[in-house]
N, C-alpha and C positions, 0 to 999 in steps of 0.2 A: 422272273425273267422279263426285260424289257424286248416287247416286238414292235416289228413297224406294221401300223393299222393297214385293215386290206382295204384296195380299194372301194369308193361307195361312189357312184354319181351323185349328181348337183339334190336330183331332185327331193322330194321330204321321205323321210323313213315310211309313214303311211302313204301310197305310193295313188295316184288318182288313175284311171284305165288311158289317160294321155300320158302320163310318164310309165307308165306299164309297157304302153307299145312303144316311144320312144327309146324304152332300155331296152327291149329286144331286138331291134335295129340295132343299135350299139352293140350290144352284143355279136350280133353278126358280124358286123361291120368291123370290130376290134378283130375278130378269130380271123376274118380277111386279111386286116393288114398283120398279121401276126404270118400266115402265110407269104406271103406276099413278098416279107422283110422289109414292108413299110414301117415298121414297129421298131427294128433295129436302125436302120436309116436314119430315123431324127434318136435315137438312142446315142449311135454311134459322133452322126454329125449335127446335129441342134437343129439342124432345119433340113428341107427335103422341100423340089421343086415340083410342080405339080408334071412339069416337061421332063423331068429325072429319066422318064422310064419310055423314050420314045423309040430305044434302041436297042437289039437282040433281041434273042429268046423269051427274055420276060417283058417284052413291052407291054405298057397297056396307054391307052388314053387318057393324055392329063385328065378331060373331065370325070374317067371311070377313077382317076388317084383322087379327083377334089370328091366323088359323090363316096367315096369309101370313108375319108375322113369328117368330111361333113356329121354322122352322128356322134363322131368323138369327141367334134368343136361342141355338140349340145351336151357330153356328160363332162365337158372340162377336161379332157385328156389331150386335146391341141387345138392351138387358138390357126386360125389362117388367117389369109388376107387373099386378094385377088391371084396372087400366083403361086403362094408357097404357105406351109404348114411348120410350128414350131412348138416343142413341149407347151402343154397346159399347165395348169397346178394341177391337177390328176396323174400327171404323163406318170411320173413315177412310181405311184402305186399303182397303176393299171398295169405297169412294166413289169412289175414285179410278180403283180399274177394274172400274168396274160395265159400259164397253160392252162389256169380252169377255164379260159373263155375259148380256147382253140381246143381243149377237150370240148366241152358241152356242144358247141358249133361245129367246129371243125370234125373233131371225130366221132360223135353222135348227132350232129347235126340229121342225118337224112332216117335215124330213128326215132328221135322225138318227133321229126316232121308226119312223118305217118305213126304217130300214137295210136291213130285211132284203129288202123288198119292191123297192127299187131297186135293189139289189146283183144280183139276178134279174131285172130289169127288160131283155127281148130286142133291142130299139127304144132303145137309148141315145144317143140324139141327140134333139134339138129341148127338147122340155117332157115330161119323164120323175119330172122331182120338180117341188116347189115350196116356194118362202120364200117369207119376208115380208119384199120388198122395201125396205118405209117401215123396218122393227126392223132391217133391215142398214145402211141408210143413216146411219139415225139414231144408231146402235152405230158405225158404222163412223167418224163425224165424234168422238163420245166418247172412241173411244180416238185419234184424231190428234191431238184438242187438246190432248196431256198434252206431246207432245215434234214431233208431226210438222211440227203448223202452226207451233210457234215457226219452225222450222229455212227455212220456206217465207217468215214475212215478213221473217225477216232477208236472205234472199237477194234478193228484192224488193225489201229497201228499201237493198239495195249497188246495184243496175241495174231501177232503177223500169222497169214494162212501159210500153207504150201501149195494147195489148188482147191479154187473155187469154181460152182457150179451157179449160175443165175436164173432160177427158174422163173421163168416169164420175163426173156432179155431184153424183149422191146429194140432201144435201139442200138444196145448193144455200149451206153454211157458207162455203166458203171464197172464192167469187168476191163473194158481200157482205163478209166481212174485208178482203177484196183489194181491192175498189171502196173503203169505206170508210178503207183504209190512204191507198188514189191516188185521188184526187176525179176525176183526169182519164180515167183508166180506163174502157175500155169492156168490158165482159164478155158470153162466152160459154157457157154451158152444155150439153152431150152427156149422154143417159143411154137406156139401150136400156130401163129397167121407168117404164113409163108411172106408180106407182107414186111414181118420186123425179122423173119430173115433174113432176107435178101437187103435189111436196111442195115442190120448190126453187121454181115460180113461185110458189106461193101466199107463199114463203119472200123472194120479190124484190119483188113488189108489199105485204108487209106491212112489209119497213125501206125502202119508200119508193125502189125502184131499179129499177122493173119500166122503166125508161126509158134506163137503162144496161146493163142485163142481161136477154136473152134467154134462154128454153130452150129444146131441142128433140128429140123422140122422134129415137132412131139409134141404127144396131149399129157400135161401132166398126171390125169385120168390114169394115165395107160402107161405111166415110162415106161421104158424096154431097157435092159440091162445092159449099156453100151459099154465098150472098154475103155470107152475114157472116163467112165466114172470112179475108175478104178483111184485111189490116193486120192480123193477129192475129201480134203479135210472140213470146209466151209462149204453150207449152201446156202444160197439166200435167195429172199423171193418176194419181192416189192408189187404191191399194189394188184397181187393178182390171187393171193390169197381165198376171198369171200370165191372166188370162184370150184376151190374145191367142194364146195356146200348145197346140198342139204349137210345134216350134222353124219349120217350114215356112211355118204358117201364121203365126208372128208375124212373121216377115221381111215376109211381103206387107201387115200391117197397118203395121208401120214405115215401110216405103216409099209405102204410101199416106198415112203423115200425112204423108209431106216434101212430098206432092203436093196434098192438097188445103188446108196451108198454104204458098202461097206465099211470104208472109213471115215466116215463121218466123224466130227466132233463136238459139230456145233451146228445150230439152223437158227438164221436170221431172217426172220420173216414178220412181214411190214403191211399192215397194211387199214384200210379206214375201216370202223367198226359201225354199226347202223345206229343213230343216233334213238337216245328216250325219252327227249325233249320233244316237246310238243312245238311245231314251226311259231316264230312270231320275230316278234321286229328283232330281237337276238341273235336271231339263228347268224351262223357264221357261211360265209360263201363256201360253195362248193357241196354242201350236206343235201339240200333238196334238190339238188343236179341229177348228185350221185349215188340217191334214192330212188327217183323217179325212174331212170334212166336203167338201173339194174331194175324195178321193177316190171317196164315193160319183156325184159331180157327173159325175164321170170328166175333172173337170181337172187339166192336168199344170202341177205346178208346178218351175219349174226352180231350177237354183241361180245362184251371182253368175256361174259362169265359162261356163255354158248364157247367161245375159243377154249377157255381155262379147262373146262368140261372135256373136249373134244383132244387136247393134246394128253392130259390125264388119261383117256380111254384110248388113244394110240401109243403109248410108251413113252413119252416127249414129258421132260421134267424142265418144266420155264424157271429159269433161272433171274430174269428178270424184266420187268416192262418200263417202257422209254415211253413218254407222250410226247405229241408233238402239237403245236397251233395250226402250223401247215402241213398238209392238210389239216383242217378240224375233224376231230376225233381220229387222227392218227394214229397208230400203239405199234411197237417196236416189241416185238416179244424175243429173248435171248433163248435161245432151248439148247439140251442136248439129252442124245441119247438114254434113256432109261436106264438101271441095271437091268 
């Protein structure tokens, strides 16, 4: 399989503590204009003024637009000049995966920033840190739509659903693709951060679907037996998976989907596996982010033969497994129902 390389800054693979700090700047600075919609701007129109943004709501200060882009000119993702900014030789791969850089910043940015403070944190259970729910969501659908969601509507459109359930909807991307794919579809959406609630229905009543697609505040921990789970033939549950884990606890959240879908026929669930390479110049982007980041969380992420174990010991017969590059160590596990 031919892939397009992920992005890398200018600077050399062995990295000196001057290009260490400069790529964290950049890093910031990228997940900014990623926010910002500085990022799509020269995407959309090749160039973007530094004066662009003097006007409404999202104003900000040419020089706050030139000091944003400024570490980008140093990793080669946009060249400027005194008044305007235009793709680099980077711009496209950075474009490409800008959600791990608006993930790690944007929506864990203020956990990694106090590492230290959680890492000491006595009380490691309930709400001990805090993200930014909507930048994980929203990051978290960016980098699926590069390889993940292909992989999901072709599987749908081998064995078209009748109603699907998306546990951990986020922003609510993929059950309107889904809807939109199958007109006949009825969709459902699960998310425990009131957060991609409020971001996926605003996301179902604005392409016109809030009449096919539900959402609804829940811990997948804990589902409750709602009556729209009722004919839900498909469930799927992207990128939120490690979080049923330890290995104890996820067996009883597996067994509780078999139960609170009765009709179940299938479970598609996606999501990164913890890497058993040792870090070095190799390692692929997004793995030590998304290491580090669940380990302050104190989540355990498992591996594919921890998974294989764990669906075995809940009734779940994998039918089949899908890798992906994007994310690196990606796994698409096909399941259904046990006898």
């Amino acid at each position: 399989m031919t892939t397009t390389p992920h992005f890398t800054p200018t600077p050399a693979a062995t990295p000196t503590t001057d290009s260490l700090f400069c790529s964290s700047v950049a890093v910031s600075a990228l997940s900014a204009a990623v926010e910002l919609g500085l990022l799509d701007d020269l995407k959309d129109r090749g160039e973007i003024r530094f004066d662009d943004r003097q006007e409404g709501a999202d104003r900000i200060d040419p020089a706050v637009v030139r000091g944003i882009l400024l570490p980008l000119e140093w990793a080669g993702i946009v060249e400027l000049d005194d008044r305007s900014a235009r793709p680099g030789p980077g711009f496209e791969a950075a474009y490409l995966d800008r959600g791990y850089f608006y993930w790690l910043a944007g929506g864990n940015g203020e956990l990694t920033s106090r590492a230290p403070h959680v890492a000491l944190e006595r009380n490691r259970h309930g709400e001990f840190y805090h993200r930014d729910m909507r930048a994980v969501a929203v990051s978290s659908r960016m980098i699926g739509d590069v390889e993940v969601e292909l992989r999901f509507d072709k599987i749908l459109a081998d064995q078209p659903p009748r109603a699907v359930c998306d546990l951990g909807c986020g922003s609510g991307q993929r059950l309107i693709r889904i809807a939109g794919n199958h007109p006949g579809v009825r969709g459902v959406g699960v998310d425990i951060a009131p957060a991609a609630v409020e971001l996926s229905g605003a996301s179902f009543a604005e392409a016109g679907m809030a009449d096919r697609i539900s959402v609804h505040h829940g811990d997948v921990h804990a589902l409750p037996q709602l009556p729209e789970f009722a004919g839900i033939d498909t469930v799927t549950c992207v990128f939120m998976g490690h979080d049923f884990w330890p290995y104890d606890k996820c067996v009883t959240v597996l067994r509780r989907i078999r139960e609170v879908f009765p009709d179940v026929e299938r479970f598609l669930l996606c999501d990164v596996v913890r890497s058993e390479v040792a870090p070095g110049p190799q390692t692929p982007i997004f793995t030590l982010g998304f290491e580090f980041a669940h380990a302050l969380m104190g989540v355990t992420l498992p591996t594919r033969s921890e998974w294989m174990a764990a669906f075995d010991a809940s009734g779940w017969e994998c039918e089949a497994v899908q890798e992906f590059n994007r994310p690196p160590g990606g796994l698409l596990f096909e399941l259904r129902p046990g006898r």
